[in-house]
C-alpha positions in Angstrom: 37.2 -61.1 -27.5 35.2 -64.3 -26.8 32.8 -64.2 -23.5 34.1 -65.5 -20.4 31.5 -67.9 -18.6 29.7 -65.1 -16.4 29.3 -62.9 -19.7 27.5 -66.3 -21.3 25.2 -66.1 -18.6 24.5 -62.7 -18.5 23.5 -62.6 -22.0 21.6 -65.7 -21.8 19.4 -64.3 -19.4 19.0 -60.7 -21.0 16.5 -63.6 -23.1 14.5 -64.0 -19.8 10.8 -62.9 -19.7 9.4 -61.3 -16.2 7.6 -63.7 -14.2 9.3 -66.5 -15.8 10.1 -69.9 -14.0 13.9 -70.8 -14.9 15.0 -74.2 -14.4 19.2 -74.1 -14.5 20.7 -77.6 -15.1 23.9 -78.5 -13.4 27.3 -76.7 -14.5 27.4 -74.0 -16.3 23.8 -72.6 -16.1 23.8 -72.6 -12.1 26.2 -68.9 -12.9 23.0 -67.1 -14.2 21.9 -66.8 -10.4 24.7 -64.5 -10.1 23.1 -62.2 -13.0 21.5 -58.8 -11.4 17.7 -59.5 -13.3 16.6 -55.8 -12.7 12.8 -55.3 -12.6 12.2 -58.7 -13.4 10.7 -61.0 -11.2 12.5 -64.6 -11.9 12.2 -67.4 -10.1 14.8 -70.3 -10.2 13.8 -73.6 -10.3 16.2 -76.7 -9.1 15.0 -80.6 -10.1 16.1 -81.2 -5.9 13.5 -79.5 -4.8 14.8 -76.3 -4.1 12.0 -72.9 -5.6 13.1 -69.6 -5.6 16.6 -69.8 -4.8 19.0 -66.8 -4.9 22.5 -66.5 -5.3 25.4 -68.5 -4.1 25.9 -67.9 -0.3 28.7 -65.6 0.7 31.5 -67.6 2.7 31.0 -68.5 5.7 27.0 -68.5 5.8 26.5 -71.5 3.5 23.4 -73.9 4.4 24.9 -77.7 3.6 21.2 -78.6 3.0 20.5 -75.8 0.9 22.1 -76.6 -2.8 21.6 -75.5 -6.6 21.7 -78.4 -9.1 25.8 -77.9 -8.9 26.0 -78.7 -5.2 27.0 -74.9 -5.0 25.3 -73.5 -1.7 22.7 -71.6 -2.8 20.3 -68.7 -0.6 16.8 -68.7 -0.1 15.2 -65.2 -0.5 11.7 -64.6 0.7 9.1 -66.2 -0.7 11.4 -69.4 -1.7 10.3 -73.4 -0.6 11.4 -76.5 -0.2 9.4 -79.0 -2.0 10.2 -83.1 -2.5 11.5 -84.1 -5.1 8.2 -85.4 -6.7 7.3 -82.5 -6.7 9.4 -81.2 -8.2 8.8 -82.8 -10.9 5.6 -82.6 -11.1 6.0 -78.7 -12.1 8.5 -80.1 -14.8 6.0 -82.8 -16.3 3.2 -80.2 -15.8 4.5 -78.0 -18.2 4.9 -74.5 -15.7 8.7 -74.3 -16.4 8.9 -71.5 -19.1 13.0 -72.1 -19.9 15.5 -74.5 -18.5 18.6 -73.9 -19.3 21.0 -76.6 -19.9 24.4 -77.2 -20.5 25.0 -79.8 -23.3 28.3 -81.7 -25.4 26.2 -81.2 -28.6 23.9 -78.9 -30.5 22.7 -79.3 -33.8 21.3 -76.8 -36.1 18.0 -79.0 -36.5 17.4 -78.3 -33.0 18.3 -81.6 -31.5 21.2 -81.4 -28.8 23.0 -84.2 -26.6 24.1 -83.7 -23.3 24.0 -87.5 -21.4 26.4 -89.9 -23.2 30.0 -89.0 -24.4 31.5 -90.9 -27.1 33.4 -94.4 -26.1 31.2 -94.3 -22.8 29.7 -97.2 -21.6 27.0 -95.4 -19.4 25.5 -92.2 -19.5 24.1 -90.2 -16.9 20.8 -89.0 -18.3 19.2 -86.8 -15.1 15.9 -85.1 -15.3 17.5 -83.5 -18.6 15.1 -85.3 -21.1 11.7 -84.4 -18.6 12.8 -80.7 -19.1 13.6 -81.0 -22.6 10.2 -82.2 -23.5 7.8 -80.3 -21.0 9.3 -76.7 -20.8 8.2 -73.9 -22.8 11.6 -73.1 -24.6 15.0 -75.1 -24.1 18.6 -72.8 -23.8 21.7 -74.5 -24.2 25.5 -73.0 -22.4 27.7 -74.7 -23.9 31.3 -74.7 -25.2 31.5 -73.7 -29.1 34.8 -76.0 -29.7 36.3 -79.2 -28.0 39.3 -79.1 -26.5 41.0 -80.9 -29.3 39.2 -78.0 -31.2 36.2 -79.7 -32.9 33.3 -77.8 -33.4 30.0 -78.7 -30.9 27.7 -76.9 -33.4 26.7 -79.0 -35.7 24.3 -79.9 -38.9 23.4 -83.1 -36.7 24.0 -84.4 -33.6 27.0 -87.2 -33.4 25.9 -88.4 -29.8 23.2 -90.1 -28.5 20.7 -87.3 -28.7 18.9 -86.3 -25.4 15.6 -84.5 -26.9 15.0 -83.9 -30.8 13.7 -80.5 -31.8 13.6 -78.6 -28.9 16.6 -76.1 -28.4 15.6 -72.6 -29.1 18.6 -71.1 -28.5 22.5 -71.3 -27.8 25.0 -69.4 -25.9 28.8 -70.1 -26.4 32.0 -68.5 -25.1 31.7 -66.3 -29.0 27.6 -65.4 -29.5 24.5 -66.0 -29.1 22.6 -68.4 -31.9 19.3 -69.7 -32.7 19.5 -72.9 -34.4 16.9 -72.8 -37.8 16.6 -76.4 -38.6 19.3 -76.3 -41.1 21.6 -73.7 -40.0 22.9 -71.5 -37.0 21.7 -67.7 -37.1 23.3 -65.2 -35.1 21.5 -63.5 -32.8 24.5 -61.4 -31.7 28.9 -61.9 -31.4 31.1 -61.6 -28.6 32.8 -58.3 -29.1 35.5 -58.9 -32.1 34.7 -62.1 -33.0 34.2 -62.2 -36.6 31.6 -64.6 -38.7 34.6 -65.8 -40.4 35.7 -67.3 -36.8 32.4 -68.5 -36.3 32.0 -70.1 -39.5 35.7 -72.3 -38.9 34.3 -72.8 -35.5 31.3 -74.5 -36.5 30.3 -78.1 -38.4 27.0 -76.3 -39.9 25.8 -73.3 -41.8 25.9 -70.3 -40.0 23.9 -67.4 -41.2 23.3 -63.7 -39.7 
């Protein structure tokens, strides 16, 4: 049974290393604040300006000044900041963000992905994507495996305008988790009962286990 969205990020951030600094990109990503991290000490990392922020706030207490990278009203447990948007930045371009995790339309298995232009669009809205791409320590992708007309988003190369080349270390869709080699995709795990033959129909490269 393929993962719902929740599940993606859960097993996304089982990939997490204590102490890390976790930048979550707008959409799909902004879930993993909902994921219990245990013993480890994560802190989240928003390109507004928001450090250290928590999960989304029950109803009723939201903060309208207080938002994730989804506009989803977020919480600020102790030891959180608010810090301008420069600054922000700053930690991006520095190079102290050890993951961000992004969501994306693309991935390819040379490690390229696209996430800022879709095809027959006149403009594109490119973000702080391609700062985060090239300064943090290791790139995740959420993503969709399929289209909705059911064309595969893995691919061998990217068919959109690509956002950052070689950078993606590793991709989460709704059936496994997959680390792309330069020339194919290798499983790192399935959803429970998908089968590598569904991956393999599911997918416009090589996928190896």
């Amino acid at each position: 049974m393929p993962w719902s969205r929740p599940q993606m990020a859960e097993r996304l951030a089982r990939e997490f290393q204590d102490g890390w600094i976790v930048n979550l990109g707008v959409g799909m990503p902004t879930l993993i604040t909902d994921v219990p991290m245990g013993d480890k000490e994560i802190t989240f990392h928003a390109e507004n300006g928001v450090i250290g922020f928590g999960p989304v706030a029950p109803e009723g207490q939201e903060d309208i000044h207080l938002v994730d990278a989804s506009r989803r009203y977020v919480t600020l447990p102790p030891g959180a900041a608010i810090v301008d948007h420069a600054d922000s930045f700053a930690l991006i371009r520095s190079g102290r963000i050890d993951v961000t995790v992004l969501g994306t339309y693309e991935a390819a298995a040379n490690r390229d992905f696209a996430n800022w232009k879709v095809k027959g669009s006149k403009g594109g809205v490119i973000g702080g994507a391609m700062d985060l791409a090239a300064c943090a320590k290791n790139v995740f992708l959420m993503m969709e495996h399929r289209t909705r007309d059911g064309s595969p988003r893995l691919l061998a190369q990217c068919s959109l305008p690509v956002t950052a080349r070689g950078r993606v270390n590793l991709v989460v869709t709704e059936l496994g988790l997959f680390e792309p080699t330069g020339t194919a995709f290798k499983v790192r795990e399935l959803a429970p009962g998908v089968t590598m033959d569904e991956v393999r129909a599911a997918t416009g490269a090589p996928v190896t286990e």
